[in-house]
C-alpha positions as a Python dict, from the first residue, in 0.01 Angstrom:
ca = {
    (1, 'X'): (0, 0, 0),
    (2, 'X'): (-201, 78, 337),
    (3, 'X'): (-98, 33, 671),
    (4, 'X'): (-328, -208, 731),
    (5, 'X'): (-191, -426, 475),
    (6, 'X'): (73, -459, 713),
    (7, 'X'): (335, -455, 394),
    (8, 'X'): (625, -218, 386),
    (9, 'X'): (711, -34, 110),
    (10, 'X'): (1044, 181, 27),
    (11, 'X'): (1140, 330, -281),
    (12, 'X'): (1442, 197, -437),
    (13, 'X'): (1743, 367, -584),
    (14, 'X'): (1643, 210, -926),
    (15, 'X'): (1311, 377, -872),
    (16, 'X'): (1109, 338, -1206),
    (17, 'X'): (947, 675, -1374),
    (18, 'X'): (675, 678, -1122),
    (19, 'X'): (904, 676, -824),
    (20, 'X'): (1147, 909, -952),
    (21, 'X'): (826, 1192, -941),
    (22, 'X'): (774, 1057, -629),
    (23, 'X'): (1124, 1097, -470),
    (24, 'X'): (1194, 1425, -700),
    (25, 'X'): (844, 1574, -495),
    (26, 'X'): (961, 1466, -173),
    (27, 'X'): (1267, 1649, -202),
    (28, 'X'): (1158, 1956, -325),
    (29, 'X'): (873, 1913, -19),
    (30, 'X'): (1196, 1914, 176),
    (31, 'X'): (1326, 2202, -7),
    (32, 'X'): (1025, 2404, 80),
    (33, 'X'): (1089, 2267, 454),
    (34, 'X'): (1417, 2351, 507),
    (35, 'X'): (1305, 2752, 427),
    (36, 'X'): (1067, 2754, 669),
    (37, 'X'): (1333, 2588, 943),
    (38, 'X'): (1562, 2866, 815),
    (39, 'X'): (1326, 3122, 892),
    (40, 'X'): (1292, 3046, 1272),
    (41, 'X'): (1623, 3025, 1298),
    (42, 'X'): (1696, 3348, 1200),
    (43, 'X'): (1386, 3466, 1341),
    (44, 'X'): (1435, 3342, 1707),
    (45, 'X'): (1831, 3497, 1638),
    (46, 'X'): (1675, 3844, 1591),
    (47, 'X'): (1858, 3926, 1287),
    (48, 'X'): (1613, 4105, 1085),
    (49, 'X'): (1851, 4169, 792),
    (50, 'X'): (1957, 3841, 769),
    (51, 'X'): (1585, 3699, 813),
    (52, 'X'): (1457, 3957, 511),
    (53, 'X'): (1683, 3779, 302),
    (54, 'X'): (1498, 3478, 265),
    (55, 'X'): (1153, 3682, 145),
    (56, 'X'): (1110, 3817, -234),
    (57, 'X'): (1100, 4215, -276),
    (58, 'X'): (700, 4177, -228),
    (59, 'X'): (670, 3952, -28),
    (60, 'X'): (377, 3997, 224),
    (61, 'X'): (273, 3894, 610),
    (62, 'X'): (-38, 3859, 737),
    (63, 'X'): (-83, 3828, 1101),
    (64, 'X'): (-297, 3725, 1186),
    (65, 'X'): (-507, 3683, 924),
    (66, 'X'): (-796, 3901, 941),
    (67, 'X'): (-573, 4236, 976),
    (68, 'X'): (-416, 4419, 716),
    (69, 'X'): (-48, 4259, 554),
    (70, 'X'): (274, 4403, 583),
    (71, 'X'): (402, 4415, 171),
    (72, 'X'): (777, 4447, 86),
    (73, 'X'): (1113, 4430, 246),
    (74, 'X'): (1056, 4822, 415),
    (75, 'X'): (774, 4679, 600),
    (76, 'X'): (859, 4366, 673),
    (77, 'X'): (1154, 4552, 853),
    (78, 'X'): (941, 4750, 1034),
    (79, 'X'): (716, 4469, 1150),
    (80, 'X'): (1005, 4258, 1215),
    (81, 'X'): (1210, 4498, 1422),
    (82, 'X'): (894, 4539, 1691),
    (83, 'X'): (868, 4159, 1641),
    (84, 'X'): (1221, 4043, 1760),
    (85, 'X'): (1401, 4402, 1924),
    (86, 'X'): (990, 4475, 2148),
    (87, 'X'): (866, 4199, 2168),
    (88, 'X'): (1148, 3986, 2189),
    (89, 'X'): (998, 3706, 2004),
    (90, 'X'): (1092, 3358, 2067),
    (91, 'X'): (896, 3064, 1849),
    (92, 'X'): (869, 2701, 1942),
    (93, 'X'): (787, 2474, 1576),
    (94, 'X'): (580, 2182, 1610),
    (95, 'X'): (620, 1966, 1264),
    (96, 'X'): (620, 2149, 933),
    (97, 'X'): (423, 2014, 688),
    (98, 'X'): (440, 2024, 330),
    (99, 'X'): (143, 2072, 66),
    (100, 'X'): (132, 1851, -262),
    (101, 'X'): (85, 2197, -459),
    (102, 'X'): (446, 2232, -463),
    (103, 'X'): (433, 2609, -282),
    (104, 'X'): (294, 2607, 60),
    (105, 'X'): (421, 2466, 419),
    (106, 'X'): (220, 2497, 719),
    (107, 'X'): (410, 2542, 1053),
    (108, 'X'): (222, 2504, 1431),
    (109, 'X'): (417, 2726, 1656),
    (110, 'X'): (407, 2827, 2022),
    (111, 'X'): (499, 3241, 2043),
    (112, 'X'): (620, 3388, 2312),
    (113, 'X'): (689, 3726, 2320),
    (114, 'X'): (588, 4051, 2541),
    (115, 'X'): (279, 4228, 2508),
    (116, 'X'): (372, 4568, 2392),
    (117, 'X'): (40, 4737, 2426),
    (118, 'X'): (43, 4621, 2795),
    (119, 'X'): (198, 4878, 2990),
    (120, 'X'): (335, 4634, 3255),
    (121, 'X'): (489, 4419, 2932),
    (122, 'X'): (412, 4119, 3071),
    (123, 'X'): (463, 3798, 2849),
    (124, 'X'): (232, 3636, 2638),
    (125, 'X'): (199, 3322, 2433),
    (126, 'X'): (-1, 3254, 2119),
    (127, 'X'): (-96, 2928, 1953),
    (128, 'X'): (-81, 2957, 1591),
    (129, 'X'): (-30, 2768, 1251),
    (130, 'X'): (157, 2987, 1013),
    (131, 'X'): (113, 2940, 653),
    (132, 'X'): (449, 3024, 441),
    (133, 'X'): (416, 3007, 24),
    (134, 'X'): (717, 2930, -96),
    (135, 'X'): (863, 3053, -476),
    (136, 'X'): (1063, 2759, -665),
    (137, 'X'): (1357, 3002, -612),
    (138, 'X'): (1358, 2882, -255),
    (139, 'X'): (1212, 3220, -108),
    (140, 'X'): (917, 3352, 66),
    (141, 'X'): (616, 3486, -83),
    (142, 'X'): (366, 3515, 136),
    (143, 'X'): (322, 3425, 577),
    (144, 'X'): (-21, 3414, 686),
    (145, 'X'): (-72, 3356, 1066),
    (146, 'X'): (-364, 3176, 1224),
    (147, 'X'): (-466, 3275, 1579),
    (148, 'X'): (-786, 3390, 1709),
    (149, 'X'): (-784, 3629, 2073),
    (150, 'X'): (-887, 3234, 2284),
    (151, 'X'): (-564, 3158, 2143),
    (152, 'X'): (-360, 3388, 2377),
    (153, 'X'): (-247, 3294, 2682),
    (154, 'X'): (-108, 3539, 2988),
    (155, 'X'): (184, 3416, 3195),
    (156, 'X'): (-12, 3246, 3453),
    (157, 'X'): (-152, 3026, 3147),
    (158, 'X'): (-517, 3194, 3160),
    (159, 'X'): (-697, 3292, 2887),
    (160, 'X'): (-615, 3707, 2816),
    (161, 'X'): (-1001, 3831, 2846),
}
């Protein structure tokens, strides 16, 4: 069914073997969703213990992609705690999207946070899409965070040269 076909279709609660993958998919999409919501929550809270919980014991972060990754829950600490306590991190979602491979949701966010290598600490925002893998155990594997320097604003919305 396409849109221009101007027919609606829903899946029904008697949903045949086809539609039953179908749903089943969708809610383990939703699954992988509700993670990533869970981890701006806790993120934008500043809890760093309660935020590690929801990463496996090797669980990496790259950001942005392009400089080394942060591996395990001792450096995710680390990064984190500059993140939230410095930085003071606060991240506005746009809509998370699901992958059909059953692992990955992408994220567009808005991050504002202070600059810490600026010695007047002024704030900063960053346009990025974060890409989260997701285990079947509901945890995360692996953040990798998409931003380029043109994709840094100062406070007085300018381009940082």
């Amino acid at each position: 069914i396409y849109a221009f076909q101007r027919k609606r279709y829903w899946l029904s609660a008697t949903a045949g073997p086809d539609e039953r993958k179908v749903l089943k998919l969708m809610s383990e999409e939703n699954s992988r969703k509700e993670v990533v919501s869970e981890y701006f929550d806790r993120l934008n809270a500043g809890d760093v213990d309660n935020l590690l919980k929801l990463f496996t014991e090797d669980a990496s972060v790259e950001d942005p992609v392009g400089q080394p990754a942060r591996r395990g829950h001792q450096e995710l600490r680390d990064y984190y705690l500059v993140t939230m306590k410095e930085a003071q991190i606060h991240d506005e979602v746009g809509a998370v999207v699901a992958a059909q491979d059953g692992h990955h949701v992408v994220a567009p966010i808005v991050a504002s946070l202070i600059n810490v290598q600026d010695p007047d600490r002024n704030r900063i925002t960053i346009n990025a899409i974060l890409a989260f893998q997701i285990t079947p155990e509901g945890l995360i594997d692996d953040i990798r965070s998409f931003w380029g320097f043109s994709d840094i604003t100062d406070p007085t919305r300018q381009p940082v040269p």
